[in-house]
C-alpha positions in Angstrom: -81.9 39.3 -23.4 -83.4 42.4 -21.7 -82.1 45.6 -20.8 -84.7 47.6 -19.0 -84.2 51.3 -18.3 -86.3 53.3 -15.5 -85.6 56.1 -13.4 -86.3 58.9 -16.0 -88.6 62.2 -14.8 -89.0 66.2 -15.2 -86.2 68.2 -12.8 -85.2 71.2 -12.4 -81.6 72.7 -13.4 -80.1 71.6 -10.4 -81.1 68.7 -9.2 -80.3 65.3 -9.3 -81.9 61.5 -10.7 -80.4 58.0 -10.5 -81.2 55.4 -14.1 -81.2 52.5 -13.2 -80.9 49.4 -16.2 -82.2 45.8 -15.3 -80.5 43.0 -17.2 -82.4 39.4 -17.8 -81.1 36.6 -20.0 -77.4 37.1 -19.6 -74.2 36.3 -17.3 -74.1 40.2 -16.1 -70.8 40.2 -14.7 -69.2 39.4 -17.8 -70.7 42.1 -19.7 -69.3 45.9 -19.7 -72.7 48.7 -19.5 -73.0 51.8 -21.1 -75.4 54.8 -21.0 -75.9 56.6 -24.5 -78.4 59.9 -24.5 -80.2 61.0 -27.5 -81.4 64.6 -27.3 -83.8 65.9 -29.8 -82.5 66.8 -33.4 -79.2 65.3 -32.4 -77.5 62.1 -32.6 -77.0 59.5 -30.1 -73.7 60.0 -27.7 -72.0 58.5 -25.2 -72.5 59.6 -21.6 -70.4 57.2 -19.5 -69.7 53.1 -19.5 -68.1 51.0 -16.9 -66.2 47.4 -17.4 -67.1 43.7 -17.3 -66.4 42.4 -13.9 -63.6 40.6 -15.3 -62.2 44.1 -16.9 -61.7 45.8 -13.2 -65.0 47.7 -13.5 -63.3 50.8 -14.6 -65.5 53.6 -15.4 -65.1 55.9 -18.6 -67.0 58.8 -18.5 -68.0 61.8 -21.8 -66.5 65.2 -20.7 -69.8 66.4 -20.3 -70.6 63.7 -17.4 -67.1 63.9 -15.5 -67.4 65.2 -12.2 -71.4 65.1 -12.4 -72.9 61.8 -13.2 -71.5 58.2 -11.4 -71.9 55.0 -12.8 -72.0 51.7 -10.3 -73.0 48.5 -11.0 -74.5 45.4 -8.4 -74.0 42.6 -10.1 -75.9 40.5 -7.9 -79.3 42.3 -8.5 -78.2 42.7 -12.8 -78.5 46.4 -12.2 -76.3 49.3 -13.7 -76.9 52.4 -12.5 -76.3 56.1 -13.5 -76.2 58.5 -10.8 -76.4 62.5 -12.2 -76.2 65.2 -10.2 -76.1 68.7 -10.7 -78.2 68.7 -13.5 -78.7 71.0 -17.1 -81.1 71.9 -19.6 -78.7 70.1 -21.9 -78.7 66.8 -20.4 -82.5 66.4 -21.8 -82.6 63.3 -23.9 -83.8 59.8 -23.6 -81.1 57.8 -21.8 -80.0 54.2 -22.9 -78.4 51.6 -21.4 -76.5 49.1 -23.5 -74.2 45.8 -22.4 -71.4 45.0 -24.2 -69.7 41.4 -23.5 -66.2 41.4 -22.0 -66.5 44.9 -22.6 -63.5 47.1 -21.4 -61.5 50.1 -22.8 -62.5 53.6 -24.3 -63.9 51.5 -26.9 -67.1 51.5 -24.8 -67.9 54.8 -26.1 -68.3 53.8 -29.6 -70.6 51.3 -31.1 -71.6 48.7 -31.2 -72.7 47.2 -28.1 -74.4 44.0 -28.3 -77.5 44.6 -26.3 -79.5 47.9 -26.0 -82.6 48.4 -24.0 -85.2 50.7 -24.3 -85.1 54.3 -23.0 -86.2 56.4 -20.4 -87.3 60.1 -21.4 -84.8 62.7 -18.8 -86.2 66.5 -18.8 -84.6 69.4 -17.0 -86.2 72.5 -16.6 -84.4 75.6 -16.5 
C-alpha cells in the first residue's frame, strides 16, 4: 500500500492550495482518509477526514479547518483531496494523508490509521 501526498508549495496569507493523496494497493472506497499536519516544534494534529464509501462519505473537520479547507474524494482515480483556502501563517506544517479501513466517525481524528503516506512540506508567508 501507498499513500502519496503532492500539492504542497510557498503562499501567501491569503491564498489558497489543493493536497491531493494518491492511493495504490488497496480497495479505496472502503477506506475512510484523513489529513494530519505537523508544524514545527509541535505535535501531529488532525486537520479534517472524510468516510469510507460505505460510511456515507461524511466529512469531519478540526475547528481550525471549518469553513476554510474542503475535503472530497474520487474514488475512481484513488485520490483524496484537501482543498484550503483562505490561508495562515499557522497552517505551516507538512500535511499527511492517512487511510483508515471502514473508517467512519469522529474517531477519525485520533490514531491510529492503518496506512500513512509521506508528506508534503505547506508554507504560508505572512
Amino acid at each position: 500500500v501507498q499513500l502519496q501526498a503532492s500539492g504542497g508549495g510557498l503562499v501567501q496569507t491569503g491564498g489558497s492550495l489543493r493536497l491531493s493523496c494518491v492511493a495504490s494497493g488497496l480497495t479505496f472506497s472502503y477506506y475512510a482518509l484523513g489529513w494530519f499536519r505537523r508544524a514545527p516544534g509541535k505535535e501531529r494534529e488532525f486537520v479534517g477526514a472524510i468516510a469510507w464509501s460505505g460510511g456515507g462519505g461524511t466529512t469531519y473537520y478540526a475547528d481550525s479547518a471549518k469553513g476554510r479547507f474542503t475535503i472530497s474524494r474520487d474514488n475512481a482515480k484513488n485520490t483524496v483531496y484537501l482543498q484550503m483556502n483562505s490561508l495562515k501563517p499557522e497552517d505551516t506544517a507538512v500535511y499527511y494523508c492517512a487511510a483508515d479501513l471502514k473508517g467512519a466517525g469522529w474517531g477519525l481524528s485520533q490514531y491510529p490509521y492503518d496506512y500513512w503516506g509521506q508528506g508534503t512540506q505547506v508554507t504560508v508567508s505572512s
